[in-house]
N, CA, C and O of each residue as an XYZ file, in Angstrom:
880
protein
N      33.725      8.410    -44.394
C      34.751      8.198    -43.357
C      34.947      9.487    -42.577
O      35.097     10.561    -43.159
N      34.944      9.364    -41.165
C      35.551     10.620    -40.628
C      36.489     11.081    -40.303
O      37.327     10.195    -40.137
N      36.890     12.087    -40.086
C      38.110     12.917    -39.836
C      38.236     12.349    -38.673
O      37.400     12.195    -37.782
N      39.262     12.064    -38.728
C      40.127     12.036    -37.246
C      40.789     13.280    -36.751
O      41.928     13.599    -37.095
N      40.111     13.910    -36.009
C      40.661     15.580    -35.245
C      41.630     15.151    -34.067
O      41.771     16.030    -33.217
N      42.173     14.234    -33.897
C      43.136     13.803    -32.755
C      44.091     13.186    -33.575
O      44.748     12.355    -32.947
N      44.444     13.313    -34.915
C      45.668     12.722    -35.477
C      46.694     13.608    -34.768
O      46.500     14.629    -34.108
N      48.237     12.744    -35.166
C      49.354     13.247    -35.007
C      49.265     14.646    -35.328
O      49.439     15.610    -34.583
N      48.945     14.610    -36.646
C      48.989     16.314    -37.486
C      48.473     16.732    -37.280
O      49.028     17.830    -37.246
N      47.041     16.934    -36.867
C      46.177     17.910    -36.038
C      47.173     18.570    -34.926
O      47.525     19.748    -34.878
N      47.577     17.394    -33.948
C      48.099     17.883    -32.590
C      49.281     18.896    -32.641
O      49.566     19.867    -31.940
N      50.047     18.132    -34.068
C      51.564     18.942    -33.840
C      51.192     20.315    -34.707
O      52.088     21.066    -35.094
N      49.786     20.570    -34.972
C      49.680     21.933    -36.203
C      49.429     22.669    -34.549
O      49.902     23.652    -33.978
N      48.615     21.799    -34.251
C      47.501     22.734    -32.690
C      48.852     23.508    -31.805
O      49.022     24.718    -31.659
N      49.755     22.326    -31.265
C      51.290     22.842    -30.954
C      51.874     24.017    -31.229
O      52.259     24.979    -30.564
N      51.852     23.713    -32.382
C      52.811     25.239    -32.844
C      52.410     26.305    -33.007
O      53.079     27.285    -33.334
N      50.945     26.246    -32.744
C      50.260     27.618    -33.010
C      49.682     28.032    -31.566
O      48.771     28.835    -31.365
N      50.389     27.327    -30.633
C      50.436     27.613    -28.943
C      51.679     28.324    -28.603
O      52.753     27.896    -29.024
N      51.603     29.496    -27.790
C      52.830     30.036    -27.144
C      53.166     29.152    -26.004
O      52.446     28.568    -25.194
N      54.733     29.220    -26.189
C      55.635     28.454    -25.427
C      56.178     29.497    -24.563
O      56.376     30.591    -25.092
N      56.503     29.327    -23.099
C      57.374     30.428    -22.052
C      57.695     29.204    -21.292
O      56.897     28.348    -20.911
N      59.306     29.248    -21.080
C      59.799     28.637    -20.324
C      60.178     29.248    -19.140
O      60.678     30.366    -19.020
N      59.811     28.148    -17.953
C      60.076     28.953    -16.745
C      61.316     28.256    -16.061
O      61.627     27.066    -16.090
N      62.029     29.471    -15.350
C      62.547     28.803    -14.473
C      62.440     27.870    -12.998
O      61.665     28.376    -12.186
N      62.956     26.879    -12.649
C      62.290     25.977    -12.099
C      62.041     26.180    -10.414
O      61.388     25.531     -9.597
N      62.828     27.315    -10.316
C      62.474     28.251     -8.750
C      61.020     28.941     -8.801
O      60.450     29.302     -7.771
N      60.306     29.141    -10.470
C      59.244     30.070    -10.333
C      57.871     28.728    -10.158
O      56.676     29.024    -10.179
N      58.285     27.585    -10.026
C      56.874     26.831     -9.833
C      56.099     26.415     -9.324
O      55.234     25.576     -9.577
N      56.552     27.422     -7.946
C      55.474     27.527     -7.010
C      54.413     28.647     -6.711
O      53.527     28.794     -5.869
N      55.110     29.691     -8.247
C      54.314     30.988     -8.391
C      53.153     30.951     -8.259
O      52.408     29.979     -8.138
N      52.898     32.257     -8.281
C      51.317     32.375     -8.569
C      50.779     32.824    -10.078
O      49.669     32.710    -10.596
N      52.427     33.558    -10.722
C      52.081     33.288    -11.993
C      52.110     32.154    -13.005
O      51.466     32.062    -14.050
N      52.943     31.356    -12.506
C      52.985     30.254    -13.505
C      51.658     29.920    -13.253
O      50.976     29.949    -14.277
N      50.938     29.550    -12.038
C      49.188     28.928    -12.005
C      48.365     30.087    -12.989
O      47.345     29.844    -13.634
N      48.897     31.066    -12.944
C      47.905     31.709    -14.082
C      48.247     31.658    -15.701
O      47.455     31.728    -16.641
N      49.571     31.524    -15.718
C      49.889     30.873    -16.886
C      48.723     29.759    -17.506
O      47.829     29.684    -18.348
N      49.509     28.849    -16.306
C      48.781     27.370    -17.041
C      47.378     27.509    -17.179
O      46.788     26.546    -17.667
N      46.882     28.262    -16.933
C      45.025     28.295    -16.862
C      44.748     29.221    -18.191
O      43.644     29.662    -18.510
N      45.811     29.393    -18.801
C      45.473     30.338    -20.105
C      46.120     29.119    -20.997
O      46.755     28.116    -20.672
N      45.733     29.580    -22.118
C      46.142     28.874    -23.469
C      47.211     28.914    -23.895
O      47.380     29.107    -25.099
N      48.425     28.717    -22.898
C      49.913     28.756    -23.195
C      50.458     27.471    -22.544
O      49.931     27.079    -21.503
N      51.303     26.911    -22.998
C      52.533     25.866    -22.799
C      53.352     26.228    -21.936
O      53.845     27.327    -22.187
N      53.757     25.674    -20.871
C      54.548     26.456    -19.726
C      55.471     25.535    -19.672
O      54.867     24.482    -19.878
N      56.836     25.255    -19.480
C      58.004     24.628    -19.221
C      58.833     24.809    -18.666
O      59.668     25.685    -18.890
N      58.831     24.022    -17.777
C      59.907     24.627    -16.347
C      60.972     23.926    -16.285
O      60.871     22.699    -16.255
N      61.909     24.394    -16.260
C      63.283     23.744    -16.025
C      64.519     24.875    -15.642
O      64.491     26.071    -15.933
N      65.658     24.124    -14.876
C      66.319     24.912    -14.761
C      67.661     26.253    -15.629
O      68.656     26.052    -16.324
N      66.929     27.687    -15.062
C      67.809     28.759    -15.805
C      69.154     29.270    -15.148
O      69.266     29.684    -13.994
N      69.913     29.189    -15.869
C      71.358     29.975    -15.223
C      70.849     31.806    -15.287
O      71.335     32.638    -14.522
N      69.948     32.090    -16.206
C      69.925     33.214    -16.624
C      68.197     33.439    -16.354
O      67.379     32.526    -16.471
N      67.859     34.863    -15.972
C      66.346     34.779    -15.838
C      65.541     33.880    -15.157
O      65.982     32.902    -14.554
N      64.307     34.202    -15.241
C      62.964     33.345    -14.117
C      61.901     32.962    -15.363
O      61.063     32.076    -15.195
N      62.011     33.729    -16.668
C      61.382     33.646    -18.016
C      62.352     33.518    -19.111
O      63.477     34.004    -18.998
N      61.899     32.760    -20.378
C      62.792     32.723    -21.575
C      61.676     32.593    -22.380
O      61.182     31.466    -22.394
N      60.974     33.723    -23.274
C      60.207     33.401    -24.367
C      61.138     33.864    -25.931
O      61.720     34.947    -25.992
N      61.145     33.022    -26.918
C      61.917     33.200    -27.821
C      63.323     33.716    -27.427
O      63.793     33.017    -26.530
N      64.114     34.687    -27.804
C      65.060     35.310    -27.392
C      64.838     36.030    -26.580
O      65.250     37.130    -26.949
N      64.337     36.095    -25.477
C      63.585     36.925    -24.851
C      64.232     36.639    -23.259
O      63.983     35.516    -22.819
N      64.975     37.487    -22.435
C      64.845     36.647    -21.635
C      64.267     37.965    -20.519
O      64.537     39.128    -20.822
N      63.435     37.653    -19.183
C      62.893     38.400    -18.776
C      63.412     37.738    -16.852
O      63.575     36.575    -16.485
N      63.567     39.361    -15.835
C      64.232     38.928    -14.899
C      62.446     38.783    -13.828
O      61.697     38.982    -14.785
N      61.811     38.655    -13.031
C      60.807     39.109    -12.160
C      61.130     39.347    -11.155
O      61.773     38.439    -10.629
N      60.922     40.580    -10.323
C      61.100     40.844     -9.087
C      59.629     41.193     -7.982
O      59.325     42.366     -8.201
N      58.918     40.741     -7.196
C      58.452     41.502     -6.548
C      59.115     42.506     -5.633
O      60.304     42.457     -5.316
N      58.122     43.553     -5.178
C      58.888     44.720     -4.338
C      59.553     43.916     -3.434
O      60.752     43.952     -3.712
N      59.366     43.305     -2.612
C      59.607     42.533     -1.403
C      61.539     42.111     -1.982
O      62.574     42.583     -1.510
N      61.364     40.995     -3.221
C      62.553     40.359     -3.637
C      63.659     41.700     -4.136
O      64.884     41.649     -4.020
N      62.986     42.703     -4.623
C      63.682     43.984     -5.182
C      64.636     44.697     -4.259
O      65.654     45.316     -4.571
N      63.990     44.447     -2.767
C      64.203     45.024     -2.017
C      65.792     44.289     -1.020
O      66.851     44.697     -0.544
N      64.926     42.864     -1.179
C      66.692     41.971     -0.703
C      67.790     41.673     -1.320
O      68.917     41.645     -0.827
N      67.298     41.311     -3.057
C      68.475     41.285     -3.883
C      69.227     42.875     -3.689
O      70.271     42.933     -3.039
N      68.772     43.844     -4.146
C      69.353     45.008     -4.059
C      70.306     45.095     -2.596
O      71.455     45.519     -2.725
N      69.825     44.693     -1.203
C      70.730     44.693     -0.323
C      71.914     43.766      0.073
O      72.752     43.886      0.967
N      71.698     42.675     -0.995
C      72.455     41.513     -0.810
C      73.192     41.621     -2.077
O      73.969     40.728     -2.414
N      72.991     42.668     -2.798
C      74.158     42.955     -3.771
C      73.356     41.793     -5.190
O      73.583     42.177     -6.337
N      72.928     41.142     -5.110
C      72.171     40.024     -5.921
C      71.831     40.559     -7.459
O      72.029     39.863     -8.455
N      71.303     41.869     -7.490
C      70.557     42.293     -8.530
C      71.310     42.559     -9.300
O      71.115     42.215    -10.466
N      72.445     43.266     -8.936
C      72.958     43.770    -10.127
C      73.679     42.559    -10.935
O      73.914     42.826    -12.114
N      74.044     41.347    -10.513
C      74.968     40.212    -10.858
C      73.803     40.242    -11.721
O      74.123     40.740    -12.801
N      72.656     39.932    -11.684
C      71.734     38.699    -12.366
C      71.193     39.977    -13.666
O      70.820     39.575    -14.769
N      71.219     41.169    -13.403
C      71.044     41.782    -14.591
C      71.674     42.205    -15.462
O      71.307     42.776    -16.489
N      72.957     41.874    -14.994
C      74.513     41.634    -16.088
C      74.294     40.755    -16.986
O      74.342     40.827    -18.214
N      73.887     39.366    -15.830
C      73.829     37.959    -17.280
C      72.302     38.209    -17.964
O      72.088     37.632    -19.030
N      71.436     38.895    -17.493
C      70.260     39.151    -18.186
C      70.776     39.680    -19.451
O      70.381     39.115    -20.471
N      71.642     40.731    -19.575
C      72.189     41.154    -20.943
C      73.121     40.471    -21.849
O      73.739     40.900    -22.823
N      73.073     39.084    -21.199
C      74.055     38.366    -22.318
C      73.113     37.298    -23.093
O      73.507     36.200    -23.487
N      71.505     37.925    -23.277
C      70.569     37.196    -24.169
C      70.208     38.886    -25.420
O      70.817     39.920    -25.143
N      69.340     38.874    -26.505
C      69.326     39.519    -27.408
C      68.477     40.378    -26.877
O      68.381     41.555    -27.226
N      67.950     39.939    -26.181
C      66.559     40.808    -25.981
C      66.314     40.936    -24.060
O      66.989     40.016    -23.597
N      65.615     41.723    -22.876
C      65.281     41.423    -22.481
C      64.793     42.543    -21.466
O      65.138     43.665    -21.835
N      63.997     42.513    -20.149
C      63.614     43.024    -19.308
C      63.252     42.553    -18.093
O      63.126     41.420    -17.628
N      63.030     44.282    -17.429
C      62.948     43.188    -15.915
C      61.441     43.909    -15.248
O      61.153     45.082    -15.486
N      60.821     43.267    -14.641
C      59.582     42.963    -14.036
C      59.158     43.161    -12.656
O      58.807     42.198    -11.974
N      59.173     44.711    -12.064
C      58.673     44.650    -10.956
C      57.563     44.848    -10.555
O      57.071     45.975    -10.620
N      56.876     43.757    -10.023
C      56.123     43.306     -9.451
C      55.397     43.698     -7.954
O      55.958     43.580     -6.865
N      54.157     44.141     -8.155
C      53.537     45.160     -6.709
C      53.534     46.831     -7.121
O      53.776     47.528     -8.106
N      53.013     47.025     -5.425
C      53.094     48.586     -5.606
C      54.428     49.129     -5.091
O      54.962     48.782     -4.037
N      54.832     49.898     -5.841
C      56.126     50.105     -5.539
C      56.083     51.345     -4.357
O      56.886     51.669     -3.482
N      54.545     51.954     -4.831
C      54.155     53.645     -4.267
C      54.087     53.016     -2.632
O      53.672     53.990     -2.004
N      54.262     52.016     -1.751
C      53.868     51.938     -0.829
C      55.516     51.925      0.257
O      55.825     51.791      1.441
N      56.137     52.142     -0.984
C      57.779     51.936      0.245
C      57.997     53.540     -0.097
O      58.720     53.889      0.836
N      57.841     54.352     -0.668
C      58.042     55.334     -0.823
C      57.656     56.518      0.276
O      56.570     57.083      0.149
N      58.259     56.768      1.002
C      58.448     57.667      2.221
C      58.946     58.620      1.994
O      60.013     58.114      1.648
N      59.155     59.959      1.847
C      60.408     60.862      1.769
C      61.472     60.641      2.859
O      62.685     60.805      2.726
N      60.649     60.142      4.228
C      61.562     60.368      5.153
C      62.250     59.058      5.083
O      63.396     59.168      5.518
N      62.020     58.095      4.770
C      62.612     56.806      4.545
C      63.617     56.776      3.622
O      63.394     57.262      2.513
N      64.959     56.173      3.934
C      66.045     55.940      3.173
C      65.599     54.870      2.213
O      65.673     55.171      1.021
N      65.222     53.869      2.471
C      64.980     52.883      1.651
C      64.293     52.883      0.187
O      64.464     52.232     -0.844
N      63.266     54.131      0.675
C      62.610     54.228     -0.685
C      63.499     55.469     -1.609
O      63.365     55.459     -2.833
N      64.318     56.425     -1.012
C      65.219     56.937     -1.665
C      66.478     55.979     -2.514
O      66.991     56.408     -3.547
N      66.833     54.752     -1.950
C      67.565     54.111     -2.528
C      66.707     53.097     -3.951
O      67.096     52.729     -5.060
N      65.713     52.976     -3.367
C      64.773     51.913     -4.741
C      64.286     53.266     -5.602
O      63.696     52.930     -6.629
N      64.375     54.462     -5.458
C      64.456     55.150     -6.562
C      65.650     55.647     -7.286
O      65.780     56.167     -8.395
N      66.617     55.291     -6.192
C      68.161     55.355     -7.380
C      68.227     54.254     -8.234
O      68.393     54.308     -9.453
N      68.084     53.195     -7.511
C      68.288     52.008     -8.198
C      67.323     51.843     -9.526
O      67.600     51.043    -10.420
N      66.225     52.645     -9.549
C      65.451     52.175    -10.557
C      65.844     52.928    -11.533
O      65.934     52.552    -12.701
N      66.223     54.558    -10.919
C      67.185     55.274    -12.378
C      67.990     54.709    -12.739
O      67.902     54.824    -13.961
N      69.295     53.753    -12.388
C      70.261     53.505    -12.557
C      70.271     51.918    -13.515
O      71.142     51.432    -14.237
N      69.460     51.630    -13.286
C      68.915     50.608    -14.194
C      68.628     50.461    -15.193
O      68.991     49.480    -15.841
N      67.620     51.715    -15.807
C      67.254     52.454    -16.925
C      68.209     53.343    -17.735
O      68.086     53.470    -18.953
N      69.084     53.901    -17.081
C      69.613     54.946    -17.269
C      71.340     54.203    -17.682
O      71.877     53.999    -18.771
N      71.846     53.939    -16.158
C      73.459     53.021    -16.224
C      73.133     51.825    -17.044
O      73.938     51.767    -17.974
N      72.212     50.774    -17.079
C      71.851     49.416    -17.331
C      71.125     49.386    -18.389
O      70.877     48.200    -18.609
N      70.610     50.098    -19.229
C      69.717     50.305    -20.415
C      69.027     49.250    -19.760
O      69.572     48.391    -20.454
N      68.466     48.741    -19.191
C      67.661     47.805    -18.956
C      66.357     48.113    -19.359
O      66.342     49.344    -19.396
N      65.119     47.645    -19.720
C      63.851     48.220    -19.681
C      63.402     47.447    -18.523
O      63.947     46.490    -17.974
N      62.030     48.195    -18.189
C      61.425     47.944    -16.524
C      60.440     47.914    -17.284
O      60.248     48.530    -18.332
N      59.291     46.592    -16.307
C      57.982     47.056    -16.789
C      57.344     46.647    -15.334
O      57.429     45.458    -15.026
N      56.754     47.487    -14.481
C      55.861     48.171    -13.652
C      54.403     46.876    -13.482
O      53.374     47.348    -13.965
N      54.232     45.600    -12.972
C      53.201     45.326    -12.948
C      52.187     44.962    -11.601
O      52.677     44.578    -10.539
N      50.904     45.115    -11.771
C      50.063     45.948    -10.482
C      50.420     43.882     -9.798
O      50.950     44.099     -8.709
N      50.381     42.904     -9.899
C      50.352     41.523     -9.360
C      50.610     40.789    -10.342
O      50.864     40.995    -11.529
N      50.480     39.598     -9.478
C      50.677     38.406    -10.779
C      50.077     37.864    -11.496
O      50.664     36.916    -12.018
N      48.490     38.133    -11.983
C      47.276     38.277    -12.773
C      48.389     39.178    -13.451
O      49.220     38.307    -13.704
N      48.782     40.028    -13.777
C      49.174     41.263    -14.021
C      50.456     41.311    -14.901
O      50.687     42.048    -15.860
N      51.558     39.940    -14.106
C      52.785     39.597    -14.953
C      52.203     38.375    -15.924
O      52.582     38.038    -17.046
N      51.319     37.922    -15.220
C      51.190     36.773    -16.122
C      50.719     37.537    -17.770
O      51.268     37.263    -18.836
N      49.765     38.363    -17.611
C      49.127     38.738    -18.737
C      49.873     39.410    -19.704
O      49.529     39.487    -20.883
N      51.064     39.983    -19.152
C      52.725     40.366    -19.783
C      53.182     39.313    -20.735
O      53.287     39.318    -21.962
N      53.441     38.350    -19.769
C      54.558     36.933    -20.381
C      52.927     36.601    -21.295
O      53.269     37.212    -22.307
N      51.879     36.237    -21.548
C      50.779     36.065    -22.279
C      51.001     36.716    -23.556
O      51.024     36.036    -24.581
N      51.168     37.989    -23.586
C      50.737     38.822    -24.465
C      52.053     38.469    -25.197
O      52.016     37.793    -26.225
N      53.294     38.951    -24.640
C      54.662     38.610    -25.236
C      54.660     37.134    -26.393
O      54.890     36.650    -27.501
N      54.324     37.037    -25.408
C      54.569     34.916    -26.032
C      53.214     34.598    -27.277
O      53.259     33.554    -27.929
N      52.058     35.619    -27.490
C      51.469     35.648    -28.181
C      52.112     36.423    -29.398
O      51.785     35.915    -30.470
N      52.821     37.364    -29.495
C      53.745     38.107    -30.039
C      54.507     37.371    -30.900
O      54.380     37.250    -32.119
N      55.711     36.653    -29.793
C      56.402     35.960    -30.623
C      55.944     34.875    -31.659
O      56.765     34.374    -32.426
N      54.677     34.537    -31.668
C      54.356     33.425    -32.682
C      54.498     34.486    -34.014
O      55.497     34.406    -34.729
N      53.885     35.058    -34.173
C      53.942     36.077    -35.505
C      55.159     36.225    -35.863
O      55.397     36.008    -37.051
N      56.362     36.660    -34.911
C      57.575     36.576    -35.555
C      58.401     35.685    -34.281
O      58.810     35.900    -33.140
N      58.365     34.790    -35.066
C      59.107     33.316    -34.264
C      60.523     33.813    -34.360
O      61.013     34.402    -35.324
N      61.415     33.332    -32.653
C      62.621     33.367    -32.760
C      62.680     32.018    -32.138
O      61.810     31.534    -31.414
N      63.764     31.478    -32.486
C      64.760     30.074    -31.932
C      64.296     30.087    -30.383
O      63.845     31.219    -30.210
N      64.215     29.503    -29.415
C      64.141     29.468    -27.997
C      65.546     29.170    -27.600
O      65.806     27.988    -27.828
N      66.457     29.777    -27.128
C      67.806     29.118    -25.993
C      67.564     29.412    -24.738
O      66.938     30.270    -24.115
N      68.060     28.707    -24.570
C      68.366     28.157    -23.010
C      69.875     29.104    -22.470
O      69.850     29.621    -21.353
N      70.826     29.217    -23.151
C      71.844     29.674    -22.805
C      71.850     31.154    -23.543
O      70.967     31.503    -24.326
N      72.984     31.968    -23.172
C      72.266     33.335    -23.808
C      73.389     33.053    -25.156
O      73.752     31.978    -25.633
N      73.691     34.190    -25.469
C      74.647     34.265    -26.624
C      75.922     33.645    -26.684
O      76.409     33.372    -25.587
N      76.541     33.375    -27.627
C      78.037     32.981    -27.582
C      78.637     34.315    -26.867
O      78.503     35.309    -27.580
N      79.134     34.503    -25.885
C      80.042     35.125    -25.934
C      81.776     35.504    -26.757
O      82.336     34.648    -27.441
N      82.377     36.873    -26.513
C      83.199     36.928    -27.933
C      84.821     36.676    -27.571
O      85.853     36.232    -28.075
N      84.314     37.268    -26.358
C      85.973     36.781    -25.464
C      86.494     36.238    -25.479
O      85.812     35.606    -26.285
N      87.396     35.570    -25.336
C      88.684     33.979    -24.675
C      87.675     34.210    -23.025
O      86.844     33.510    -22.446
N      88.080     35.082    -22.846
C      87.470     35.226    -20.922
C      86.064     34.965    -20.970
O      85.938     34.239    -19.985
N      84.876     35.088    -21.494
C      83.546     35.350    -21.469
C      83.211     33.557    -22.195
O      82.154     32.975    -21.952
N      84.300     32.950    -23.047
C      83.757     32.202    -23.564
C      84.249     30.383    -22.714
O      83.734     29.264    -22.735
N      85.287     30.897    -22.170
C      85.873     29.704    -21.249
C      84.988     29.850    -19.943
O      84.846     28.848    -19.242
N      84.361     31.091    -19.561
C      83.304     31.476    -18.458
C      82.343     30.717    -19.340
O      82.112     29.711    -18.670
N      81.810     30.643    -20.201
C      80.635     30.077    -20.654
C      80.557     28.520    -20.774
O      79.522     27.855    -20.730
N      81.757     28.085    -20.922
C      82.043     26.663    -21.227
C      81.792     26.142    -19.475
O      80.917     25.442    -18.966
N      82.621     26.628    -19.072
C      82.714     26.007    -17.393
C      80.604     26.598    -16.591
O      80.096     26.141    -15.567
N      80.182     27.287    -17.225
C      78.951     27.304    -16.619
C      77.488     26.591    -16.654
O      76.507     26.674    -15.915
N      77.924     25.457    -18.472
C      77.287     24.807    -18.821
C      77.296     23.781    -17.991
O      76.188     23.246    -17.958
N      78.231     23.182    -17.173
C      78.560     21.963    -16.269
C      77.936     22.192    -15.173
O      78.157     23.213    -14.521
N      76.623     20.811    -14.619
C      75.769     21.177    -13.340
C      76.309     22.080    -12.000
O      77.450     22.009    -11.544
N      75.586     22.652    -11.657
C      75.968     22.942    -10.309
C      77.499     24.033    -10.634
O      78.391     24.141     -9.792
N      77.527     24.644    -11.796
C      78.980     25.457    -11.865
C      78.359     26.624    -11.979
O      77.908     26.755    -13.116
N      78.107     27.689    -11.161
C      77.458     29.161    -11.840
C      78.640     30.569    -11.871
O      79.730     30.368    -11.336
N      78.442     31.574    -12.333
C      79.261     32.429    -12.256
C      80.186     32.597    -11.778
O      81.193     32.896    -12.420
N      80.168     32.435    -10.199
C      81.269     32.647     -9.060
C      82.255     31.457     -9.020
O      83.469     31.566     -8.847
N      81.599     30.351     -9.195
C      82.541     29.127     -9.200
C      83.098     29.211    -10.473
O      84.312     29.176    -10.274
N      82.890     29.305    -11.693
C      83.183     29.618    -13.185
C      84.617     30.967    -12.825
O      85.741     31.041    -13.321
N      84.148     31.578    -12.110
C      86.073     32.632    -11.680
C      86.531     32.365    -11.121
O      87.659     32.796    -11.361
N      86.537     31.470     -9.786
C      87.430     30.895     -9.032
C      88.376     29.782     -9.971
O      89.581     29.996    -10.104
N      87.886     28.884    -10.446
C      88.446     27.870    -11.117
C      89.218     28.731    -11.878
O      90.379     28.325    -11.912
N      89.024     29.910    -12.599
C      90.060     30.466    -13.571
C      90.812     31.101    -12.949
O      91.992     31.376    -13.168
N      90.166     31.356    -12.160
C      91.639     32.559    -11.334
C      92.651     31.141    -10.739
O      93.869     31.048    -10.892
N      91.823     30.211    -10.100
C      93.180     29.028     -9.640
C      93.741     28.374    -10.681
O      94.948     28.209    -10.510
N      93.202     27.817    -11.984
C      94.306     27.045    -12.773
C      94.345     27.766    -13.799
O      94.930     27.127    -14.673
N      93.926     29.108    -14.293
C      94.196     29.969    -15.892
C      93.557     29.591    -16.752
O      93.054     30.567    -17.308
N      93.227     28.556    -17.275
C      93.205     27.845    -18.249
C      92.023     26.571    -18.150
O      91.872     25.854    -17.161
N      91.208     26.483    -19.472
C      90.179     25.263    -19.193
C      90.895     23.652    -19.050
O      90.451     22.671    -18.454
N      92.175     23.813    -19.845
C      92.851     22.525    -19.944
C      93.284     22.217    -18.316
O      93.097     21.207    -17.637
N      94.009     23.654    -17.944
C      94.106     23.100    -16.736
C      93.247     22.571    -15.573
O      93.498     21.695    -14.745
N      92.084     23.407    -15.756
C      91.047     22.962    -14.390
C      90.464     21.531    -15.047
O      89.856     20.796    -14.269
N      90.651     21.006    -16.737
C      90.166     19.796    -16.766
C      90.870     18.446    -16.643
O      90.218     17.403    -16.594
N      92.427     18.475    -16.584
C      93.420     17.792    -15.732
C      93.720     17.805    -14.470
O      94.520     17.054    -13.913
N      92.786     19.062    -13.755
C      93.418     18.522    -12.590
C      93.004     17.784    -11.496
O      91.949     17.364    -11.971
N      93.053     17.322    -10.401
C      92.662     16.447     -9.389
C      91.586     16.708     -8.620
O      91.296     17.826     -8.195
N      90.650     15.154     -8.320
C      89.793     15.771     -7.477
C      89.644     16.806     -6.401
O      88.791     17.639     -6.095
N      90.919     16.386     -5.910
C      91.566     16.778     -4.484
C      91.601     18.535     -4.925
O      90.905     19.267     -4.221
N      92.204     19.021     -5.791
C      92.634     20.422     -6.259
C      91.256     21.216     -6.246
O      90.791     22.049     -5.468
N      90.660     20.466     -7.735
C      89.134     20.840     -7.520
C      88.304     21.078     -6.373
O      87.404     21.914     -6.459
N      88.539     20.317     -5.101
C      87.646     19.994     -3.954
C      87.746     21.747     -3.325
O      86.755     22.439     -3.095
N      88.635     22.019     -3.212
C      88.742     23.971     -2.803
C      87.781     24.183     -3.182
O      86.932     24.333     -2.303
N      87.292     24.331     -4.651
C      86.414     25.090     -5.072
C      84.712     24.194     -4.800
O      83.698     24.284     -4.109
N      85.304     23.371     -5.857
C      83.624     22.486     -6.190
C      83.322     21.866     -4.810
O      82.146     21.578     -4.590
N      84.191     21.639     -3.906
C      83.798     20.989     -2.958
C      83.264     19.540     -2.709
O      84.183     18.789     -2.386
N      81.979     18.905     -2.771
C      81.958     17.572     -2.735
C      81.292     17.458     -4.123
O      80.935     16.321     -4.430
N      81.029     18.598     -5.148
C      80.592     18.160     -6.353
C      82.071     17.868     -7.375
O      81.909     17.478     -8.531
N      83.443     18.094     -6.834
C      84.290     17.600     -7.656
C      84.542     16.243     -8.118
O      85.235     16.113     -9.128
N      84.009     15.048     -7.436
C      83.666     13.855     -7.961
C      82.536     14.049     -9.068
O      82.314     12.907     -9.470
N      81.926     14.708     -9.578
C      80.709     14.430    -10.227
C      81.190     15.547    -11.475
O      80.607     15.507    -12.559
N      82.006     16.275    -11.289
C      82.877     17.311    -12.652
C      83.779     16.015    -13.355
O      83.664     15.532    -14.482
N      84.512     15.731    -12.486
C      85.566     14.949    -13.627
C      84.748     13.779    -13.414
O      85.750     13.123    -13.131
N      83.899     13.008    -13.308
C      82.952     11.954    -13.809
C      82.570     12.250    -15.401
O      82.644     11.611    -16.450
N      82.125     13.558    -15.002
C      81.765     14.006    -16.878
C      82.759     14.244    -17.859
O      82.565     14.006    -19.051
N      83.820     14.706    -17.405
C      84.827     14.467    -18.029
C      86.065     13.350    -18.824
O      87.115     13.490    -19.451
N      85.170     12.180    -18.334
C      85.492     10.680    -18.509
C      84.755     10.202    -19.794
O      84.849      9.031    -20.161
């Protein structure tokens, strides 16, 4: 009789001995996720409140120079590498040559070298420097090959936070379409989770706007 090499148990042994990286669902038009998928890794895209990568506890931010360059002026970066630190582990990923904005006489590249001390330095953040996206991909590869040897849990959400403040922020951010900024407005207007979950569409509508029909729907 022969082996059947396409049983259930074959597949789910083959599974687990594949690295998993979940992507976020803005990155799937990358050029790394296409190099992902062409390697021997599991790619899963769905949407992150936190990060553009999540391998194990891992959560990782990507920037090319280009994106480094607008979040930083639009104030963007520093928000998203705050909640980057509310997972166990993580880093951030810039992407390109960085040596090509660098001018002395140029302000700009004087400011993307504060910012990159200040990151490292104010943000303990770690940076990792990669030449393209052949380049990040082979990062998130190697990582996610890593974690099989010492497996951590995969979340989606980062840590419990320890607060009353950090943890009623966490509750209100799990609900679609609620992210950070809307998660403080609601507290700064009703104090309290009981209150923003009694109160009226109409009240809600300030904030959530036309998604306040679809908050207290879930709340039913």
């Amino acid at each position: 009789m022969l082996h059947n090499i396409f049983s259930k148990k074959t597949k789910k042994k083959s599974l687990e001995k594949t690295p998993i990286i979940i992507a976020d669902i803005h990155e799937r038009n990358s050029l790394v996720i296409a190099e992902l998928k062409s390697s021997e890794i599991i790619v899963e895209t769905k949407p992150l409140k936190i990060a553009d990568y999540i391998i194990g506890d891992i959560a990782i931010e990507r920037k090319t120079v280009s994106d480094l360059i607008s979040s930083m002026i639009s104030k963007r970066l520093l928000q998203q590498l705050t909640h980057l630190k509310m997972y166990p582990k993580y880093f951030l990923i810039i992407e390109g040559d960085i040596n090509n904005i660098y001018d002395e006489k140029d302000n700009m590249a004087k400011a993307i070298r504060g910012l990159i001390i200040s990151i490292i330095t104010n943000s303990n953040i770690p940076i990792i420097f990669s030449r393209d996206y052949e380049d990040t991909a082979k990062y998130l590869i190697t990582l996610a090959k890593q974690q099989l040897k010492n497996p951590t849990k995969t979340s989606l959400h980062s840590r419990i936070p320890k607060t009353k403040a950090e943890q009623q922020k966490y509750i209100l951010e799990s609900f679609p379409n609620i992210g950070p900024k809307k998660a403080e407005k609601l507290l700064e207007k009703f104090k309290t989770l009981e209150n923003i979950f009694n109160a009226s569409e109409e009240e809600l509508k300030e904030i959530l706007k036309n998604q306040a029909s679809s908050f207290k729907a879930l709340l039913k």
